[in-house]
CHARMM-style PDB file with segment names, atoms N, HN, CA, C and O in Angstrom:
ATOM      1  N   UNK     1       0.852  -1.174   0.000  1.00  0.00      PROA
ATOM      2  CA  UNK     1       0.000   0.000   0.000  1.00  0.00      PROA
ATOM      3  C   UNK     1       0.897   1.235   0.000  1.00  0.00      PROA
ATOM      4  O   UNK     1       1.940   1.353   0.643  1.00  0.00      PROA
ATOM      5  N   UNK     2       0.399   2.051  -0.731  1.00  0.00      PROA
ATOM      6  HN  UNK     2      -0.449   1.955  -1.253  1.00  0.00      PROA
ATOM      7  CA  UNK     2       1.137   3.387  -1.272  1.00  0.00      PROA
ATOM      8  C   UNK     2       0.640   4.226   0.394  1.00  0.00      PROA
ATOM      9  O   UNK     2      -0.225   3.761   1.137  1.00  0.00      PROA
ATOM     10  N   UNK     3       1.458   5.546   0.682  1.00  0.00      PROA
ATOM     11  HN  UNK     3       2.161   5.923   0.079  1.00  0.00      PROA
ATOM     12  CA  UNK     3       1.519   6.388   1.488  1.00  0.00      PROA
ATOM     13  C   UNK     3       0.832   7.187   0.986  1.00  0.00      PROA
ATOM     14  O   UNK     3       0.998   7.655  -0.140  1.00  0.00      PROA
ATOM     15  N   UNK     4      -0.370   7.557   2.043  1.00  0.00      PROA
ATOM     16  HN  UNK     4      -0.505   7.176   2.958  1.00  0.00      PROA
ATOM     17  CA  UNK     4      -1.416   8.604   1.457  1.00  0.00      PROA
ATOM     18  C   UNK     4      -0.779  10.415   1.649  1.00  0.00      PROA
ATOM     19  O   UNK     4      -0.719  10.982   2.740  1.00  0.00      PROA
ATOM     20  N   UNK     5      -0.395  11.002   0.408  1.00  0.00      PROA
ATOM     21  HN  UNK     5      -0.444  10.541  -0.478  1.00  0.00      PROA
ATOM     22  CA  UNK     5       0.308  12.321   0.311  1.00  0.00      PROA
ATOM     23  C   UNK     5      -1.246  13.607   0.859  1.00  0.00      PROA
ATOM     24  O   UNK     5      -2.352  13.597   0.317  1.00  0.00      PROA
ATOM     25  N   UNK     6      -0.830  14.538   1.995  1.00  0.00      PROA
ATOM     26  HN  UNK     6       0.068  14.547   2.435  1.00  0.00      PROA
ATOM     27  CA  UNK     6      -1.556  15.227   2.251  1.00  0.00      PROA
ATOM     28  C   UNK     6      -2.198  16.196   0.935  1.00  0.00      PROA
ATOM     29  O   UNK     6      -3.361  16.490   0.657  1.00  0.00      PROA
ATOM     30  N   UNK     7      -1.386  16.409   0.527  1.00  0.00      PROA
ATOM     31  HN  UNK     7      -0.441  16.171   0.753  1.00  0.00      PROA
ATOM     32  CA  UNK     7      -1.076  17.489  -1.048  1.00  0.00      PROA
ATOM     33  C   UNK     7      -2.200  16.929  -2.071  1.00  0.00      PROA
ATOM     34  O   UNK     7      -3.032  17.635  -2.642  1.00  0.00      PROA
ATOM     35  N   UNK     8      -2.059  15.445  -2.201  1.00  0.00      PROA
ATOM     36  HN  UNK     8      -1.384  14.872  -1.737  1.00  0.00      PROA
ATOM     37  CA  UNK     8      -2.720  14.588  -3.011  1.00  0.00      PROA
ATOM     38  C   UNK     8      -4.097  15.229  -2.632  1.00  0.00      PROA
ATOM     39  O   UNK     8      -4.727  15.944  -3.411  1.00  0.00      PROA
ATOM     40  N   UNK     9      -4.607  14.835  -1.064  1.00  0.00      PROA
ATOM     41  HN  UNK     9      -4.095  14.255  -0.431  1.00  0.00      PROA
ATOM     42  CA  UNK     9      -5.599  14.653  -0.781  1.00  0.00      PROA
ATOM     43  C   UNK     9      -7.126  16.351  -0.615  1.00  0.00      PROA
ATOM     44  O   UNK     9      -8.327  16.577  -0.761  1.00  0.00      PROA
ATOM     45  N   UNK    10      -5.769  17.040  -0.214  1.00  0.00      PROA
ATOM     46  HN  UNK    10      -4.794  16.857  -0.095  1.00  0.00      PROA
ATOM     47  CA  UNK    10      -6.407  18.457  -0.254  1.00  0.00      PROA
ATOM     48  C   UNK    10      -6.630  18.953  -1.995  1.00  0.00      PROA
ATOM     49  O   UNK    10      -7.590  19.656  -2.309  1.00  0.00      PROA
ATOM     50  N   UNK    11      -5.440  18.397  -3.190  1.00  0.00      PROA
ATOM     51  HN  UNK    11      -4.659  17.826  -2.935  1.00  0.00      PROA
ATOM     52  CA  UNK    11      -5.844  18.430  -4.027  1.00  0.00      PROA
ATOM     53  C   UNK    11      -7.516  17.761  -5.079  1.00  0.00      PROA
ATOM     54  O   UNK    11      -7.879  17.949  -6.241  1.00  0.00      PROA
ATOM     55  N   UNK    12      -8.050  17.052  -4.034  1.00  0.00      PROA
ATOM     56  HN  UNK    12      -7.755  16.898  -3.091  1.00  0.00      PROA
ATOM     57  CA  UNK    12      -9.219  15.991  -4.555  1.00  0.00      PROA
ATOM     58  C   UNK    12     -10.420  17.161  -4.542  1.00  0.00      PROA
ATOM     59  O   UNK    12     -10.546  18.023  -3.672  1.00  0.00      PROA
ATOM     60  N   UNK    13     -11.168  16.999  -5.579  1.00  0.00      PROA
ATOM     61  HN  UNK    13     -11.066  16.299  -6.286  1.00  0.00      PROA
ATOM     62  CA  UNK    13     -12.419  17.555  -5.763  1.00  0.00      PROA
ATOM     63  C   UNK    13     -13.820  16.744  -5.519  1.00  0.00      PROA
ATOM     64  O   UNK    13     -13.973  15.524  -5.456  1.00  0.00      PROA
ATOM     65  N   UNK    14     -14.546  17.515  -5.432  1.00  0.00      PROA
ATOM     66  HN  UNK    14     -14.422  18.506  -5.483  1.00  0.00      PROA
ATOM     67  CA  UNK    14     -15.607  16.809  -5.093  1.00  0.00      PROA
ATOM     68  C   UNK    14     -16.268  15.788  -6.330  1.00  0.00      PROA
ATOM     69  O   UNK    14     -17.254  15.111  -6.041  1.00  0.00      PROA
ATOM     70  N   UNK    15     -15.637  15.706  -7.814  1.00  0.00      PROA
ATOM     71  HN  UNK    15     -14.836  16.256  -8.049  1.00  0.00      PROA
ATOM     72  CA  UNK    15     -15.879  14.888  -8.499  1.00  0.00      PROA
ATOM     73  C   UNK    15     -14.544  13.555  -8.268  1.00  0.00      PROA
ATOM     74  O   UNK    15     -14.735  12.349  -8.423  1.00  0.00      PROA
ATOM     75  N   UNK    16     -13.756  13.952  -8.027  1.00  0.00      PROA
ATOM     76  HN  UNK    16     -13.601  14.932  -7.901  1.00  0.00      PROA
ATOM     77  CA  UNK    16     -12.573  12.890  -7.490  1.00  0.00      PROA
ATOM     78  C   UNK    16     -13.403  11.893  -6.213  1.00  0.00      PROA
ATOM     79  O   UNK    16     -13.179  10.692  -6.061  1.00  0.00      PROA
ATOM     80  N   UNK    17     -14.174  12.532  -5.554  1.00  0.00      PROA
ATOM     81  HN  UNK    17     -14.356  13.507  -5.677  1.00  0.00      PROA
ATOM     82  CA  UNK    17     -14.209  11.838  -4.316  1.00  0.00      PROA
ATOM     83  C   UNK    17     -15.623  11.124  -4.517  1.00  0.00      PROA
ATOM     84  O   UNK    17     -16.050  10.352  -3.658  1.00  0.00      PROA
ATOM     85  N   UNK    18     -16.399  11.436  -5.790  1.00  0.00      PROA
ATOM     86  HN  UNK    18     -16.052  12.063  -6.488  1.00  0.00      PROA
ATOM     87  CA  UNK    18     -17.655  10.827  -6.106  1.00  0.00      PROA
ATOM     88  C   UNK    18     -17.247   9.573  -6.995  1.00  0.00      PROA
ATOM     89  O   UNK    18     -18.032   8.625  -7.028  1.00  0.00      PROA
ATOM     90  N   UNK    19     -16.168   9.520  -7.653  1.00  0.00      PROA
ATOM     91  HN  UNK    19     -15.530  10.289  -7.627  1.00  0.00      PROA
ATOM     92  CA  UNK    19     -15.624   8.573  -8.378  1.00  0.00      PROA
ATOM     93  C   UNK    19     -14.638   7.672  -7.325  1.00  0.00      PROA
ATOM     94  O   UNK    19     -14.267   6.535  -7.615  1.00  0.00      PROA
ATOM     95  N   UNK    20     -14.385   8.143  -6.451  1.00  0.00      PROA
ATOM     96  HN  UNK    20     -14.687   9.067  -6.216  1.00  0.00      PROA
ATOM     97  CA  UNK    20     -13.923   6.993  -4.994  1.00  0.00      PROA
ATOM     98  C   UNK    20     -15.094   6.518  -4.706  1.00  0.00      PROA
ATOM     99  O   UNK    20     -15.511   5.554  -5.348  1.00  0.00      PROA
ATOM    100  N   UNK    21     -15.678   6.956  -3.932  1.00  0.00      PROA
ATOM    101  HN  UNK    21     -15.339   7.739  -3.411  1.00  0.00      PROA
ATOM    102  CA  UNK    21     -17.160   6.982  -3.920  1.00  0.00      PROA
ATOM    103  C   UNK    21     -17.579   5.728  -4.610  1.00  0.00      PROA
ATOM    104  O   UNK    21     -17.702   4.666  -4.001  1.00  0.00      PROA
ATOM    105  N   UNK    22     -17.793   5.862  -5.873  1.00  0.00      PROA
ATOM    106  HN  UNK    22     -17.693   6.726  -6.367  1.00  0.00      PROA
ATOM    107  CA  UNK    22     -18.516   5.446  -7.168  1.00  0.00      PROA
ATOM    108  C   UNK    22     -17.751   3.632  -6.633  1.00  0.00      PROA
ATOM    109  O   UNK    22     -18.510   2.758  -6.215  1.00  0.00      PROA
ATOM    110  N   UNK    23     -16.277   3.401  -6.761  1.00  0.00      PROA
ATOM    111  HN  UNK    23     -15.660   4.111  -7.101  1.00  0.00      PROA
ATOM    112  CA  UNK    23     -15.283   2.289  -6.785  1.00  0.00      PROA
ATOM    113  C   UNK    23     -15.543   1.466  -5.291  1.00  0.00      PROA
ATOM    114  O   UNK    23     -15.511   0.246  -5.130  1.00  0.00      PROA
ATOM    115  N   UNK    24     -15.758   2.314  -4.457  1.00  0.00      PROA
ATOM    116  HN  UNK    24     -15.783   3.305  -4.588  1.00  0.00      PROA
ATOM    117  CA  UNK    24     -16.276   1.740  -3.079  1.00  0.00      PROA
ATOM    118  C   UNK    24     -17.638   0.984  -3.234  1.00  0.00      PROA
ATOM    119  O   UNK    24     -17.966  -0.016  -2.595  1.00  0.00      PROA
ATOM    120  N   UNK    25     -18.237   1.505  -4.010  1.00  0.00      PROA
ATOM    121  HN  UNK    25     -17.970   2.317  -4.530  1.00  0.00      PROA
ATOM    122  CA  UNK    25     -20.009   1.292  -3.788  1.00  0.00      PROA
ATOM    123  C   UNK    25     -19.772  -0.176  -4.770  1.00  0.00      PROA
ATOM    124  O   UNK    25     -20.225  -1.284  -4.483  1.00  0.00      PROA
ATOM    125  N   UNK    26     -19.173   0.070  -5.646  1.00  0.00      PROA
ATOM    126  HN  UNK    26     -18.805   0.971  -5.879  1.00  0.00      PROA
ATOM    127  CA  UNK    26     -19.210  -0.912  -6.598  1.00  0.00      PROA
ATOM    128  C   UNK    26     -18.453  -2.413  -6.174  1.00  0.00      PROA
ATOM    129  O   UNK    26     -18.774  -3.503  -6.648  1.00  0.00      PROA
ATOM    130  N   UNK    27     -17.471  -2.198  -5.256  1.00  0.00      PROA
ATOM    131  HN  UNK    27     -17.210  -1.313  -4.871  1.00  0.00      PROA
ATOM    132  CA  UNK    27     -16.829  -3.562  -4.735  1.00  0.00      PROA
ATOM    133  C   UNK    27     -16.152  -4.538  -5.569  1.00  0.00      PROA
ATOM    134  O   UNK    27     -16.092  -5.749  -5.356  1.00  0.00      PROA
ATOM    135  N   UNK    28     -15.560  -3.782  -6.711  1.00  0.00      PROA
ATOM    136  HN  UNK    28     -15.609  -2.798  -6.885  1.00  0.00      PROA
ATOM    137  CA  UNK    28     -15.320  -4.660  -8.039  1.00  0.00      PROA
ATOM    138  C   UNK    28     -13.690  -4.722  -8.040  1.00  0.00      PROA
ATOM    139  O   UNK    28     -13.007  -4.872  -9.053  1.00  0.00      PROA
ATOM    140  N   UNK    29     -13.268  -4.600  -6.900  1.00  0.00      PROA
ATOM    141  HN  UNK    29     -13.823  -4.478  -6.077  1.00  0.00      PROA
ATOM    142  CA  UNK    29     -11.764  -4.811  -7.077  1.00  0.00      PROA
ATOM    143  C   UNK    29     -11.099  -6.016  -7.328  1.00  0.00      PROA
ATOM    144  O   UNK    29     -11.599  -7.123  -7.127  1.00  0.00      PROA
ATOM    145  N   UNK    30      -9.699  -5.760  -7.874  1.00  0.00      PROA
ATOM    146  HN  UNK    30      -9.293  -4.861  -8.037  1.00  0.00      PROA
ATOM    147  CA  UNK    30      -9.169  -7.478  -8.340  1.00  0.00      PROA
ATOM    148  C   UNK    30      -8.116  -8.208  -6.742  1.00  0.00      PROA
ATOM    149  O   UNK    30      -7.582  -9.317  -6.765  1.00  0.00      PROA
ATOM    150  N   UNK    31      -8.078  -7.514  -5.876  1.00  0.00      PROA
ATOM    151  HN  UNK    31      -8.511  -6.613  -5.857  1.00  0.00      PROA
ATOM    152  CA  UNK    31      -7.738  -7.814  -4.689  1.00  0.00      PROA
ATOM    153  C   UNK    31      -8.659  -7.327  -3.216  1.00  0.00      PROA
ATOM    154  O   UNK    31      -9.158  -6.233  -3.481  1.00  0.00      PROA
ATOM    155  N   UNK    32      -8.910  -7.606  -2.284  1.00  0.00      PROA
ATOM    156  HN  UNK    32      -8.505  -8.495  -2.068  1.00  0.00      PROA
ATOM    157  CA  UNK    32      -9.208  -6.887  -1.274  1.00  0.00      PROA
ATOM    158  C   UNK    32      -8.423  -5.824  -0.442  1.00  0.00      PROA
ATOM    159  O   UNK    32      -8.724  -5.167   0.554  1.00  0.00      PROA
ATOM    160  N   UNK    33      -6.876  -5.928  -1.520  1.00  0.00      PROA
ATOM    161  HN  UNK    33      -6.632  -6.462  -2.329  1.00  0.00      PROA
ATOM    162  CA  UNK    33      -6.578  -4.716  -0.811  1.00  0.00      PROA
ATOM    163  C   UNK    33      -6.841  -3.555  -1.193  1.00  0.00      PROA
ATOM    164  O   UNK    33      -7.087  -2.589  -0.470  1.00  0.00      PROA
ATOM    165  N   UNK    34      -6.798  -3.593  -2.434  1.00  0.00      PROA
ATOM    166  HN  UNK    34      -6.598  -4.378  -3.021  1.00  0.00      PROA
ATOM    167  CA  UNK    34      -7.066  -2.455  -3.406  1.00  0.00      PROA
ATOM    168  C   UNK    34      -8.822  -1.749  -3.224  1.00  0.00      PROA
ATOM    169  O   UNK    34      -9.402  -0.769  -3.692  1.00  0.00      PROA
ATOM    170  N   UNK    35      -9.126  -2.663  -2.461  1.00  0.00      PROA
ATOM    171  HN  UNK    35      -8.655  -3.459  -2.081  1.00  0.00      PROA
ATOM    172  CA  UNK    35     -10.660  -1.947  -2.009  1.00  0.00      PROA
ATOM    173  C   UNK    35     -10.087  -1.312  -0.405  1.00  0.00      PROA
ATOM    174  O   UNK    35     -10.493  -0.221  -0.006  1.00  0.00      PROA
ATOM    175  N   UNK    36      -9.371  -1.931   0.194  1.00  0.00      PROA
ATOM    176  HN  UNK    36      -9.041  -2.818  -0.130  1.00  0.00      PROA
ATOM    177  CA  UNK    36      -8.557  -1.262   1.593  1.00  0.00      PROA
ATOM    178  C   UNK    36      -8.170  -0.018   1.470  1.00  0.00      PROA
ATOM    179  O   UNK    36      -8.437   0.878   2.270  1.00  0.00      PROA
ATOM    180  N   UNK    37      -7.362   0.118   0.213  1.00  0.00      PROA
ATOM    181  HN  UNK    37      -7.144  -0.610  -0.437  1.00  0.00      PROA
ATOM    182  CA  UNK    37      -6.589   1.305  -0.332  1.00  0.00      PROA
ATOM    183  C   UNK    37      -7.319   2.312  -0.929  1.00  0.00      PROA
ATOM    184  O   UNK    37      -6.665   3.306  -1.246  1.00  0.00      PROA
ATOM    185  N   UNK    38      -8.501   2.317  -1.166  1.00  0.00      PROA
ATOM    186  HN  UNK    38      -9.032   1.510  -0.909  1.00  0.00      PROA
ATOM    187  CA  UNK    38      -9.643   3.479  -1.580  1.00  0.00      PROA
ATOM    188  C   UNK    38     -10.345   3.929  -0.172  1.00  0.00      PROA
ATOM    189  O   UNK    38     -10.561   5.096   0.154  1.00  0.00      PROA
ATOM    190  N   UNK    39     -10.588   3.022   0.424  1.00  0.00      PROA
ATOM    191  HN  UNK    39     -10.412   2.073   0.159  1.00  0.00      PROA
ATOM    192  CA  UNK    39     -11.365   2.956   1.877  1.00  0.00      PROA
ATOM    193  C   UNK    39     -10.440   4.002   2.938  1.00  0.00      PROA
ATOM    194  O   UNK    39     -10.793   4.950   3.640  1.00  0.00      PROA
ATOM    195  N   UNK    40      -9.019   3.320   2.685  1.00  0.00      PROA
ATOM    196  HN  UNK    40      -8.732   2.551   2.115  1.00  0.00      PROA
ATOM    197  CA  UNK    40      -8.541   4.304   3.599  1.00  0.00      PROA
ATOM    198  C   UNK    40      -7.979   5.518   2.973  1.00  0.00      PROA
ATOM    199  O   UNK    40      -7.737   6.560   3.583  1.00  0.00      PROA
ATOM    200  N   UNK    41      -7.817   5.343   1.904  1.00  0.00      PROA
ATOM    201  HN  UNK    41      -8.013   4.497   1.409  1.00  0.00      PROA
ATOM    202  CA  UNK    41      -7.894   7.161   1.030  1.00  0.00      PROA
ATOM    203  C   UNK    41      -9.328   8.028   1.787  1.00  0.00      PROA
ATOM    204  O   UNK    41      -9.093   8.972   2.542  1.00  0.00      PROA
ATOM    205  N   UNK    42     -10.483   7.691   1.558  1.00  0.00      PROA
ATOM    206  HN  UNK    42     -10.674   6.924   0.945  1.00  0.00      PROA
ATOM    207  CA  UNK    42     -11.797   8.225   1.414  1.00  0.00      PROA
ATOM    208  C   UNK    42     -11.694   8.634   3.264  1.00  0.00      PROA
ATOM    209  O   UNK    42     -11.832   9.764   3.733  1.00  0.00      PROA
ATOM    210  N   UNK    43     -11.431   7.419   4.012  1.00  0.00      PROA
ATOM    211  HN  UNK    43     -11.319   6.501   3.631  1.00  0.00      PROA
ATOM    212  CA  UNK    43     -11.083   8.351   5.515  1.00  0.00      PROA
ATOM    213  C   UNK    43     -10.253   8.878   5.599  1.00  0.00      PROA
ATOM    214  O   UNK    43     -10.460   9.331   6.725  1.00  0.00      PROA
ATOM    215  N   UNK    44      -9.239   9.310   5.290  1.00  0.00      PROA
ATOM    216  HN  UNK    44      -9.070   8.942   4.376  1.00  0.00      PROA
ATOM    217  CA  UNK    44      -8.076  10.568   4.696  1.00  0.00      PROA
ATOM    218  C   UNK    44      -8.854  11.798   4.732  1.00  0.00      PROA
ATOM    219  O   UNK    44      -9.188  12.560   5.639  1.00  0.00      PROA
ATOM    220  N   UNK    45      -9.058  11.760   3.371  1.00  0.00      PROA
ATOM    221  HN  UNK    45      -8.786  11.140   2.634  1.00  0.00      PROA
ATOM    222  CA  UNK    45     -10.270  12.561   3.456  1.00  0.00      PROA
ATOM    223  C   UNK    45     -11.285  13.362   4.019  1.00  0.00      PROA
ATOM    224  O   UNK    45     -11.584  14.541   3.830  1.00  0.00      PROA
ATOM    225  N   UNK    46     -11.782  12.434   4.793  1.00  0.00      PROA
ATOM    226  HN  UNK    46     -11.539  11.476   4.946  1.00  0.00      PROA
ATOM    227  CA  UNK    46     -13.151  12.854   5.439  1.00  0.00      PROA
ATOM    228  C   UNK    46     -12.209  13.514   6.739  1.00  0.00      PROA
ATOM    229  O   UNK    46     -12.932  14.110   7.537  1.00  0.00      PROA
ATOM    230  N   UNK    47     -10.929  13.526   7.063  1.00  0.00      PROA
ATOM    231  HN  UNK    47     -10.341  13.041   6.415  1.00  0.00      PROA
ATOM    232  CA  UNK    47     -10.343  14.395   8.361  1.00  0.00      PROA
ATOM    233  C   UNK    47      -9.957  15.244   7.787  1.00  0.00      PROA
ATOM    234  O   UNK    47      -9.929  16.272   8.464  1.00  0.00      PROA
ATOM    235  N   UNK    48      -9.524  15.384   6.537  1.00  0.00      PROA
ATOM    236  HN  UNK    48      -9.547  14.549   5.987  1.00  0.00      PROA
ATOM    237  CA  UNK    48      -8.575  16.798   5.622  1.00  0.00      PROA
ATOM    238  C   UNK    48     -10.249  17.762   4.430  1.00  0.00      PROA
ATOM    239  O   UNK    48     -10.292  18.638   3.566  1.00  0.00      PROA
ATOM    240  N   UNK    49     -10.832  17.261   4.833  1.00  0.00      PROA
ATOM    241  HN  UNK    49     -10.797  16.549   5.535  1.00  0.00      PROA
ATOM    242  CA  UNK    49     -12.110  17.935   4.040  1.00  0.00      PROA
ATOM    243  C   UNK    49     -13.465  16.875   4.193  1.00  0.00      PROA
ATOM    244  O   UNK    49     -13.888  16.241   3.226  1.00  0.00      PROA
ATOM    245  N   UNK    50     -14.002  16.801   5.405  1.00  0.00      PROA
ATOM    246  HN  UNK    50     -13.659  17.316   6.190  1.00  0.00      PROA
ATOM    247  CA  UNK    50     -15.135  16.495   5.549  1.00  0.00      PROA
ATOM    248  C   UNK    50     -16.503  16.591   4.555  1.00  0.00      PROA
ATOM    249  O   UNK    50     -17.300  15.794   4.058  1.00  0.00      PROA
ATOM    250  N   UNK    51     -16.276  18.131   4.569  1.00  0.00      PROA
ATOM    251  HN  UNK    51     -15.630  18.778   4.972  1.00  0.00      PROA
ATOM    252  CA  UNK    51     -18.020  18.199   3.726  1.00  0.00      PROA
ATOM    253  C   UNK    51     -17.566  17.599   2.279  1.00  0.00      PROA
ATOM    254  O   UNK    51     -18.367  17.984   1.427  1.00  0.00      PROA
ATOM    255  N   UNK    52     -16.482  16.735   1.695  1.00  0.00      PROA
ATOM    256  HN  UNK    52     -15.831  16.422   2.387  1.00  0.00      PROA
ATOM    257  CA  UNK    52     -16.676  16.305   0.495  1.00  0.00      PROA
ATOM    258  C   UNK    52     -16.925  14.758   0.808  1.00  0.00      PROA
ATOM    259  O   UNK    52     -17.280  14.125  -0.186  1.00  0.00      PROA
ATOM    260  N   UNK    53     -16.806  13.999   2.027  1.00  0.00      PROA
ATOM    261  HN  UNK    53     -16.518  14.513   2.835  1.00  0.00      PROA
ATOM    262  CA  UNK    53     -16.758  13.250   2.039  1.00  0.00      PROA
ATOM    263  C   UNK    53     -18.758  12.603   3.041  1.00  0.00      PROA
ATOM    264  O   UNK    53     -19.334  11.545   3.296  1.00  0.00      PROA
ATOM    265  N   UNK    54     -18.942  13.761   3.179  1.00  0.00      PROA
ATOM    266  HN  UNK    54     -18.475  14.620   2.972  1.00  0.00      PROA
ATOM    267  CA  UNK    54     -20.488  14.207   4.123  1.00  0.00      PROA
ATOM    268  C   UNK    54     -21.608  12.724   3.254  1.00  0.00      PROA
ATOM    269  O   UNK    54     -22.000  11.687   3.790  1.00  0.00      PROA
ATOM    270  N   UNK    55     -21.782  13.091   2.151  1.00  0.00      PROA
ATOM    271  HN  UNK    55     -21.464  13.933   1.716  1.00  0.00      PROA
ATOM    272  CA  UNK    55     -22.599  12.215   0.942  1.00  0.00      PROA
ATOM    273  C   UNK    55     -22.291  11.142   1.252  1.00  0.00      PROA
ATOM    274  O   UNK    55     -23.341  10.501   1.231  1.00  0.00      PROA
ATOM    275  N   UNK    56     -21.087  10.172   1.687  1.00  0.00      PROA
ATOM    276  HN  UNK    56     -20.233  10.693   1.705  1.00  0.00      PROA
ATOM    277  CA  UNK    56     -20.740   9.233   1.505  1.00  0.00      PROA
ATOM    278  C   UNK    56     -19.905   8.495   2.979  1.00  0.00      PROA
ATOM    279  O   UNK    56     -19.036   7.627   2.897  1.00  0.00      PROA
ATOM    280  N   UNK    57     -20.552   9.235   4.580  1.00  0.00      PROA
ATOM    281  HN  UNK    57     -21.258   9.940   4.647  1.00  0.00      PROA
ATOM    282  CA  UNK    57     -20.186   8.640   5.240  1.00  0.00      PROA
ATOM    283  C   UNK    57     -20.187   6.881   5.835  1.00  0.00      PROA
ATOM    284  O   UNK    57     -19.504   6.245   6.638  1.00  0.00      PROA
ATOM    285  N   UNK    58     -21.541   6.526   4.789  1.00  0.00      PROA
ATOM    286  HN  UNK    58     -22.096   7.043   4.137  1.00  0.00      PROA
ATOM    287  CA  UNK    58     -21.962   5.223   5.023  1.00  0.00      PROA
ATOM    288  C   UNK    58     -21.039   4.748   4.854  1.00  0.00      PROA
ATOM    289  O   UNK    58     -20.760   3.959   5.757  1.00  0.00      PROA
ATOM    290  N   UNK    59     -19.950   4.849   3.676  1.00  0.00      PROA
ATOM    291  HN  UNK    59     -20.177   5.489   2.942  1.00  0.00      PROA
ATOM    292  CA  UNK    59     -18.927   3.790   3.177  1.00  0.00      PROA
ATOM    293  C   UNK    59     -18.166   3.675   4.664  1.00  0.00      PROA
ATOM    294  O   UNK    59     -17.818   2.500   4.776  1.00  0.00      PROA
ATOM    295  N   UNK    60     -17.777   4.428   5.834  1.00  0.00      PROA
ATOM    296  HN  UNK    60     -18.060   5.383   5.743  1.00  0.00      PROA
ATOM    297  CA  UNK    60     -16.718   4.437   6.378  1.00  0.00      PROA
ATOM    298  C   UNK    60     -17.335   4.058   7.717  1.00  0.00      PROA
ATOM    299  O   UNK    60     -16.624   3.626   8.625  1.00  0.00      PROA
ATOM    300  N   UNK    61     -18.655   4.214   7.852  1.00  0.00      PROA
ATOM    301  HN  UNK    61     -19.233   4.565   7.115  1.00  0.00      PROA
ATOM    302  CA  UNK    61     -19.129   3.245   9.116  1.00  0.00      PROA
ATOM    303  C   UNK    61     -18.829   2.044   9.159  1.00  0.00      PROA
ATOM    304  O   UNK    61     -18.928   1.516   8.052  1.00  0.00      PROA
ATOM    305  N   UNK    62     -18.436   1.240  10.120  1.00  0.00      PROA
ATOM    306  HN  UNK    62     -18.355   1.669  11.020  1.00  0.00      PROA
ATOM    307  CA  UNK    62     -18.335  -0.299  10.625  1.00  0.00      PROA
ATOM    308  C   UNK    62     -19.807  -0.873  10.906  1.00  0.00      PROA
ATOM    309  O   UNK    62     -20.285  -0.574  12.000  1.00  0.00      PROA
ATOM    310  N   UNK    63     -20.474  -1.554  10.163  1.00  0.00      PROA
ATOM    311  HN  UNK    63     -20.086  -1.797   9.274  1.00  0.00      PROA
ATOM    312  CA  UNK    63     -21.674  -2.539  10.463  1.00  0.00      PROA
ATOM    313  C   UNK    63     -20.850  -3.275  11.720  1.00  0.00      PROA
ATOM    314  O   UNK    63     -19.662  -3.532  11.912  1.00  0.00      PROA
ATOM    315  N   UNK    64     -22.145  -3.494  12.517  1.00  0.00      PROA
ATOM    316  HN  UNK    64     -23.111  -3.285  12.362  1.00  0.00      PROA
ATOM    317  CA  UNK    64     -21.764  -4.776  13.693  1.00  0.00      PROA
ATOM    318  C   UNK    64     -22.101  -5.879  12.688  1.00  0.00      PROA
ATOM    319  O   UNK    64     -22.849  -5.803  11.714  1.00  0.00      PROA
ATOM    320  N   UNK    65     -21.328  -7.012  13.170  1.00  0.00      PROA
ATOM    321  HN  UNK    65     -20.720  -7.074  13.962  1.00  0.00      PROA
ATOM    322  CA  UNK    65     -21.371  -8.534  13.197  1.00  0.00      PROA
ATOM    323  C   UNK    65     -21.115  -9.153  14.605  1.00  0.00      PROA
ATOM    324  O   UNK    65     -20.563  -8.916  15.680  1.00  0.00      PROA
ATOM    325  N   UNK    66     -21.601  -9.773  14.170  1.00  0.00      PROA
ATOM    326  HN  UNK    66     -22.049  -9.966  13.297  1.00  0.00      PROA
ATOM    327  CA  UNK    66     -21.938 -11.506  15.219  1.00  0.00      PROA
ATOM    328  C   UNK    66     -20.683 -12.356  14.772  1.00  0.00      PROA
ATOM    329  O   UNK    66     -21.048 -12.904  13.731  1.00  0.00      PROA
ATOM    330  N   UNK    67     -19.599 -12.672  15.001  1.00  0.00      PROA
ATOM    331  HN  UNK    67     -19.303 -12.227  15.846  1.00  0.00      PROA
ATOM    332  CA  UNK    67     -18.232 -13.112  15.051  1.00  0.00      PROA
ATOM    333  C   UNK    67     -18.359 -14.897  16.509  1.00  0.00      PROA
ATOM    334  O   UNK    67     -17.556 -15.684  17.011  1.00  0.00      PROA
ATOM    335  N   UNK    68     -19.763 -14.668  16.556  1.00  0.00      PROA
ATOM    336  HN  UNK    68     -20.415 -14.029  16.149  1.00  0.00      PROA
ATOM    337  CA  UNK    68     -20.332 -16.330  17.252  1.00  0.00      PROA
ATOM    338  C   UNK    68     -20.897 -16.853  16.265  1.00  0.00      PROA
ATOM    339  OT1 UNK    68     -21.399 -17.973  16.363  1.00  0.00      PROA
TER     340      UNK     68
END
């Protein structure tokens, strides 16, 4: 996993972060990390510019599970 650059992240627009967005919702990655590595971009994010990430806090909530 690549190092998330602050620069990168303040550079993201609100169409950048609808097309993260878009790759999250969709779950179509060719590894599970590479869905890790958008996930934890998008909470990057949501601490360096919240209201772009506001639309799309569902992705970054934890559902409970039952692990019995």
């Amino acid at each position: 996993m690549t190092a998330i650059d602050t620069a990168q992240i303040q550079a993201m627009s609100a169409q950048d972060v609808r097309a993260l967005a878009d790759r999250l919702e969709a779950d179509e990655y060719p590894t599970p990390f590479a869905g890790l590595q958008d996930w934890h971009l998008l909470r990057a994010i949501a601490y360096e510019n919240p209201e772009l990430v506001e639309p799309y806090l569902h992705l970054l909530e934890f559902e409970d599970c039952d692990e019995s």
